[in-house]
C-alpha positions in Angstrom: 94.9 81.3 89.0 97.6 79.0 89.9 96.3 75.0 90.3 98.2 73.7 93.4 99.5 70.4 93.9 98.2 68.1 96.8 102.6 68.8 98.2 102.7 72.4 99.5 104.3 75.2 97.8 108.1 75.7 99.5 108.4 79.5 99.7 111.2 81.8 100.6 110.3 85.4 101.9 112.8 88.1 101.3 112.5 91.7 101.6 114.9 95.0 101.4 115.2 97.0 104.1 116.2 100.5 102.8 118.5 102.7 105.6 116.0 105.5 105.4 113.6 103.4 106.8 112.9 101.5 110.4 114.0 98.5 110.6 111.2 97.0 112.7 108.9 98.6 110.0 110.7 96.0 107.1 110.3 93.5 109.1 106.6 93.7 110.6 106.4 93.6 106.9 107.7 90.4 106.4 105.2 89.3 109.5 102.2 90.2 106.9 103.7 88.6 103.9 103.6 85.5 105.8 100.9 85.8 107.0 99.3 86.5 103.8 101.4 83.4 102.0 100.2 81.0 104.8 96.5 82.1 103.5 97.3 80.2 100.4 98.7 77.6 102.6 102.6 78.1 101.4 105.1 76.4 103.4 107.6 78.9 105.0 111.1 77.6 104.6 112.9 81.0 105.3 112.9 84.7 105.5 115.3 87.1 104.8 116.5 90.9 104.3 119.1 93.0 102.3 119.8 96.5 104.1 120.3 98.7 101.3 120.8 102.7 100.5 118.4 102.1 97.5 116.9 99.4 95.0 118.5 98.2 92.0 116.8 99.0 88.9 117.7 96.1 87.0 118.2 93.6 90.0 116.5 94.8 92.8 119.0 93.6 95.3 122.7 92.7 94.8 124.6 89.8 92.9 126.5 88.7 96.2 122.8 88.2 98.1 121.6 86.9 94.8 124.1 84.1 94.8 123.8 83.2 98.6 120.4 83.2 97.8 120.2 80.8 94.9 122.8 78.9 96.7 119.1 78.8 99.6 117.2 77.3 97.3 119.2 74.7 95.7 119.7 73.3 99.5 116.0 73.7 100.4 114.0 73.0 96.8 111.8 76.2 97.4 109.4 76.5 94.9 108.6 79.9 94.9 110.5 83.4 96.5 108.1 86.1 97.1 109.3 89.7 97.1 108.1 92.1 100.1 107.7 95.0 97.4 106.1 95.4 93.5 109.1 94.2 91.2 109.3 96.3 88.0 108.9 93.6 84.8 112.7 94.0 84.0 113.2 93.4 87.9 111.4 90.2 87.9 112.2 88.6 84.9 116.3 89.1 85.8 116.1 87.7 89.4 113.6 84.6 87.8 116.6 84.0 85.3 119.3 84.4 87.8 117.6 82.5 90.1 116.4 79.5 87.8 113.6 80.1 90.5 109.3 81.2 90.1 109.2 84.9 91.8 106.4 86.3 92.8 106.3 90.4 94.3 103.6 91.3 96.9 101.5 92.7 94.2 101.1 88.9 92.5 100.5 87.6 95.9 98.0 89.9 97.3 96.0 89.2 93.6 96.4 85.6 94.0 94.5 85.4 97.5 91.8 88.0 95.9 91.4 85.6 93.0 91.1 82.5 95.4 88.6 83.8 97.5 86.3 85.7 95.3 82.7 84.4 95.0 80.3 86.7 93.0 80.8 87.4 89.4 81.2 90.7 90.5 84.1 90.1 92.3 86.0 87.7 90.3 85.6 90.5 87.4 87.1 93.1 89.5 90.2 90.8 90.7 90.8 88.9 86.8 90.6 93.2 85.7 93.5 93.4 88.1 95.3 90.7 87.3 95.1 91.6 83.7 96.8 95.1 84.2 99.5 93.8 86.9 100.2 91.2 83.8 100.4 93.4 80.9 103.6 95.3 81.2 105.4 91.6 82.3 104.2 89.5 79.3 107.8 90.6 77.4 110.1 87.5 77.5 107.5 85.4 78.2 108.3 83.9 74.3 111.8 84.4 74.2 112.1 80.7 73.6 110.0 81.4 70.2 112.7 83.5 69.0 115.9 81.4 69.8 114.0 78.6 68.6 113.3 79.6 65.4 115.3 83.2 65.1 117.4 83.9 61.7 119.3 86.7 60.1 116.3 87.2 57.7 113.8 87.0 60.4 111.6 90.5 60.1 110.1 89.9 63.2 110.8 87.1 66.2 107.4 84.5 66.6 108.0 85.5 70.4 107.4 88.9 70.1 104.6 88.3 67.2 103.2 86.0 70.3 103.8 88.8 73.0 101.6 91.6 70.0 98.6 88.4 70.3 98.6 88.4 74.1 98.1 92.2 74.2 95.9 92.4 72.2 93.9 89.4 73.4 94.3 90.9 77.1 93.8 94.8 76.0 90.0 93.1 74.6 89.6 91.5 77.8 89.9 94.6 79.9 87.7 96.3 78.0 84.7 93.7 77.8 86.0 93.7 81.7 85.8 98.0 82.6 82.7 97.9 80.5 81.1 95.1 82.2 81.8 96.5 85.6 81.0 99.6 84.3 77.0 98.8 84.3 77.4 96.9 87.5 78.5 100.6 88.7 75.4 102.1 87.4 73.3 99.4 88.9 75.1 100.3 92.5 74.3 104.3 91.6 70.7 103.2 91.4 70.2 100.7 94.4 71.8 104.3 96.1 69.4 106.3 94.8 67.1 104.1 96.7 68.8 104.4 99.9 69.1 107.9 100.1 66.2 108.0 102.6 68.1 105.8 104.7 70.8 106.5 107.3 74.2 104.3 105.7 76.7 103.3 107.7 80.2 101.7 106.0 82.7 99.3 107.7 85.9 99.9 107.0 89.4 98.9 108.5 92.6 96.6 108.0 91.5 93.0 106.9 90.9 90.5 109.5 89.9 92.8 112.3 86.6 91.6 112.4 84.3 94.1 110.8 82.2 91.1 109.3 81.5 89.7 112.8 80.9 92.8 114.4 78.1 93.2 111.9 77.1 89.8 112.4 76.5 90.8 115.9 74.9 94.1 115.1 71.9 92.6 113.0 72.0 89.2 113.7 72.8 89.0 109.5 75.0 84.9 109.7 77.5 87.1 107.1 80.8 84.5 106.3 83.6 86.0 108.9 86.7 83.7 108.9 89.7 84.2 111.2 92.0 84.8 107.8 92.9 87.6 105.7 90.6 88.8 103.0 87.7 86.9 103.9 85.3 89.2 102.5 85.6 90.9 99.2 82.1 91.7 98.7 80.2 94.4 99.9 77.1 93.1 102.0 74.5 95.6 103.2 71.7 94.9 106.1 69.2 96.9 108.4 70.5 97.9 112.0 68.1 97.4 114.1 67.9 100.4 115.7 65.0 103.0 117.6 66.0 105.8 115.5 64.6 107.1 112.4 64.7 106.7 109.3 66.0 103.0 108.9 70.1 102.7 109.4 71.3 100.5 106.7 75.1 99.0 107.7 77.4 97.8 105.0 80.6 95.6 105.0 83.4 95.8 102.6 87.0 94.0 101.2 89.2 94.8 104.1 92.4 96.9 103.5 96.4 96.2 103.7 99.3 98.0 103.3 100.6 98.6 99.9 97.3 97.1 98.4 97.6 97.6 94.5 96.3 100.5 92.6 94.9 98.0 90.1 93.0 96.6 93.1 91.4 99.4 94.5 90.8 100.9 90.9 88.9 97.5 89.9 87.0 98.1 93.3 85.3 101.1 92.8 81.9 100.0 92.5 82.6 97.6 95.4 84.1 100.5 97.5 81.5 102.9 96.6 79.3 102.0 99.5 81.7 103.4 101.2 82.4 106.7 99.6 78.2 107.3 99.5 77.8 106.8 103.5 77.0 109.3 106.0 79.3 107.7 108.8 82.5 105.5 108.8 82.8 102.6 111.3 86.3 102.3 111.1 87.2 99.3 113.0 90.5 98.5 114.6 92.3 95.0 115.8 93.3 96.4 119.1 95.3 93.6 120.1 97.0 93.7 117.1 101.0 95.5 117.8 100.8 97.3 114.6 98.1 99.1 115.6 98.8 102.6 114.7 100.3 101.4 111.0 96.6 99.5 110.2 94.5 103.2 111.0 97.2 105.0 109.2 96.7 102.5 106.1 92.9 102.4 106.3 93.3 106.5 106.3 95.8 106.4 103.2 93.1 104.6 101.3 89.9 106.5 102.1 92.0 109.3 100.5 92.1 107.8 97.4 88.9 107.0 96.9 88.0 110.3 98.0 86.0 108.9 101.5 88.4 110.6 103.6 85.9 113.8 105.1 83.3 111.5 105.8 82.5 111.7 109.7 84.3 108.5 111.7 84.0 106.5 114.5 86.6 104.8 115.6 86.1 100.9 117.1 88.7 99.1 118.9 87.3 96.0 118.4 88.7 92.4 120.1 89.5 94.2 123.4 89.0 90.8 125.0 92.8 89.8 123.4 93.8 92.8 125.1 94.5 91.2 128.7 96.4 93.9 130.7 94.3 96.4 132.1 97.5 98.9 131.5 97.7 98.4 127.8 94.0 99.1 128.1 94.6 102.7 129.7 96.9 103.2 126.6 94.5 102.8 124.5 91.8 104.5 125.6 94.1 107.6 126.2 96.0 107.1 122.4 92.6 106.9 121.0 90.1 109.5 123.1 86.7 109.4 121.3 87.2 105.9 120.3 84.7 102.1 121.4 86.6 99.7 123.0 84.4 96.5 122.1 84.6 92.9 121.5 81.7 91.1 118.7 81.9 88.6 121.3 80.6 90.7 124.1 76.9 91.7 123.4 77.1 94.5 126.0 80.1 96.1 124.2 78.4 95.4 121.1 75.4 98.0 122.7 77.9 100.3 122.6 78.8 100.5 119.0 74.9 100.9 118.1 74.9 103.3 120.4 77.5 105.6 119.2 75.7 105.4 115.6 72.7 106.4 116.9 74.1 109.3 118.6 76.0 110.5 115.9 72.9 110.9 113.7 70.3 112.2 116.6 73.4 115.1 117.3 72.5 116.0 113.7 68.5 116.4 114.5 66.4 119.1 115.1 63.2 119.4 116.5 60.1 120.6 114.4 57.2 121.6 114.0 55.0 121.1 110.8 51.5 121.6 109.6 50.4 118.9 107.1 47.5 119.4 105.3 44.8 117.0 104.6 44.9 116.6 101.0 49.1 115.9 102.2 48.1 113.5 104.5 50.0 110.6 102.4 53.2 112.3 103.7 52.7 111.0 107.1 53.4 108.1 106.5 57.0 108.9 104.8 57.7 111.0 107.7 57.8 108.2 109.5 60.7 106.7 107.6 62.9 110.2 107.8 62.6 110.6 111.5 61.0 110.5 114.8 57.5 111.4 115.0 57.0 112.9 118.8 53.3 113.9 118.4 50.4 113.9 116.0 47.5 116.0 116.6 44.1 116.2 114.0 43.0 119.7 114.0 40.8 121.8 111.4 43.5 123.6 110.1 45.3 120.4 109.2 47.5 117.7 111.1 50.1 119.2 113.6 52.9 117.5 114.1 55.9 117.4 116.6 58.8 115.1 115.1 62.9 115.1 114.8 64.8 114.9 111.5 68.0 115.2 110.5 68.6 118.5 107.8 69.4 115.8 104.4 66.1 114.6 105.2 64.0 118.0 105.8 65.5 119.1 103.0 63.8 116.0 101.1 60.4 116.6 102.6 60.7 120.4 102.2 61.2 119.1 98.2 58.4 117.3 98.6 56.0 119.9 99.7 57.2 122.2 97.2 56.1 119.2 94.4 52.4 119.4 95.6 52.2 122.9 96.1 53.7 123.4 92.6 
């Protein structure tokens, strides 16, 4: 991770805006990049476009908007240009050259707030695993210098490129003490699962910063870290919703999502994101203040599909309604989203209805039964109290009768259960 001086970081935002696409798309865009540079407290001197039929594969955008742009930031010492798009390595290591300027793409960006605001050990393996794949296909050139330092007509082999052969291998070791590292942490997840499959689970999803960490906060009372900035949370957080159903609902939070988040990213996330995958209902939670809207649900969609969470039942929350001052826009919403909670973790009363909808989806799913316990079984009582709602108890000779709604995952574990004694 970069060390930053106490002067901020001059940064130039620039961005092409391809003809088969909308303009207002490129530059709602450009809105997020700065948003996400101003979360490492960059200092936004500028921010421009190059309308284009298609990139270039060697310089990304054209000479002429090359030179007016190093002409940029020779007047305005900027520090850094970031990229709205993932630079091939060829593609960054020309415009650095031509521009005798640092160049970051959004990938390098994104990974740099990641690695600034990870806390467990967990999470700063899954983000340095990240940075070491974005990293390994750009180390050539890096020790160039070597080569024209000391490069002959005898020379067998450059000292930059026997650095560059070092590096890999140095990083390709890394990576794999890394995947194997994480690898056990993933096991260790599998089992805390295992013991949670008795348990109702609930995952938070949606675009980062639209306040799923509050509106848990508010759920169970749990004093989670929410901050008003992007990427607040990257680790997954689980807690009991309080709740008059049965058996317990456990809720968990997660890393928020973005457009164009890196594959490396979500890849090194797996074990993070897997609380998601192994729930039984998606809270997927919406800024509905926020004017790109229907682009964040369409993102948070794209990436429940790749990690296969995508036909996992959802409900969707329009959270921070209270931003949402026009009663009109209101109507819109409501009638562009039918089915969905328009809430506010500010409101407690709204928040009621978010707990309510949970609970609703799972009692839709239960049944009502009847089953005869017998004595010598009597220690299942008590664990049918944890898999649903117990309506009625009666002691009789035959054995204890019992009235009691469950859900069909967890009949089918006390049916298994039955079975174990009988056999």
């Amino acid at each position: 991770m970069i060390i930053y001086s106490q002067e901020k970081t001059k940064v130039l935002l620039f961005a092409i805006h391809l003809k088969s696409e909308r303009i207002d798309s490129t530059d709602d865009s450009l809105n997020e990049m700065e948003s996400l540079a101003k979360t490492l407290d960059f200092e936004i001197v500028g921010r421009d476009y190059q309308t284009r039929d298609r990139l270039d594969s060697r310089s990304y955008l054209g000479t002429g908007k090359l030179n007016t742009i190093k002409q940029f930031i020779e007047e305005n010492e900027i520090d850094l240009i970031l990229f709205d798009r993932e630079l091939s390595p060829n593609q960054g290591k020309f415009i650095e050259s031509y521009l005798k300027c640092m160049v970051w793409d959004r990938t390098q960006l994104i990974l740099e707030i990641f690695a600034g605001h990870a806390r467990t050990p967990e999470s700063r393996d899954q983000v340095e695993l990240a940075q070491l794949k974005y990293m390994l296909p750009r180390l050539v050139g890096l020790w160039a210098h070597l080569d024209r330092e000391k490069g002959g007509i005898n020379a067998s082999k450059g000292t930059g490129e026997k650095q560059i052969a070092i590096d890999r291998q140095l990083i390709a070791r890394r990576i794999a003490h890394l995947e194997k590292s994480l690898k056990k942490v993933a096991r260790e997840r599998q089992t805390q699962s295992k013991n949670r499959e008795n348990c109702f689970q609930v995952g938070v999803v949606g675009y980062t910063n639209a306040g799923k960490t509050s509106l848990i906060n508010q759920l169970t009372g749990a004093g989670l870290l929410a901050e008003d900035k992007l990427f607040a949370t990257l680790e997954s957080a689980t807690r009991i919703l309080p709740s008059k159903i049965k058996p317990v609902v456990l809720i968990s939070d997660t890393v928020g999502f973005i457009r164009s988040l890196p594959h490396n990213l979500i890849a090194s996330f797996r074990s993070t994101l897997s609380v998601v995958k192994n729930a039984d209902l998606l809270l997927h939670v919406v800024d509905a203040s926020s004017p790109n809207i229907g682009q964040h649900i369409e993102t948070t969609e794209l990436v429940l599909k790749e990690i296969e969470a995508h036909t996992i039942p959802r409900l969707l929350v329009l959270n921070k309604i209270d931003l949402v001052s026009e009663k009109m826009d209101r109507l819109i919403l409501a009638k562009s989203y039918p089915g969905s909670l328009m809430v506010s973790a500010e409101d407690n009363e709204k928040i009621d209805l978010v707990r309510e909808g949970i609970e609703t989806h799972f009692q839709l799913n239960f049944t009502r039964d009847n089953l005869l316990l017998p004595y010598e079984r009597a220690d299942l009582l008590s664990k049918l109290y944890q898999l649903g709602t117990v309506e009625e108890v009666e002691y009789a000779e035959d054995g204890i009768h019992i009235t009691h709604a469950i859900n069909q995952t967890n009949k089918r574990i006390l049916t298994n259960l039955l079975k174990e004694q009988a056999g």
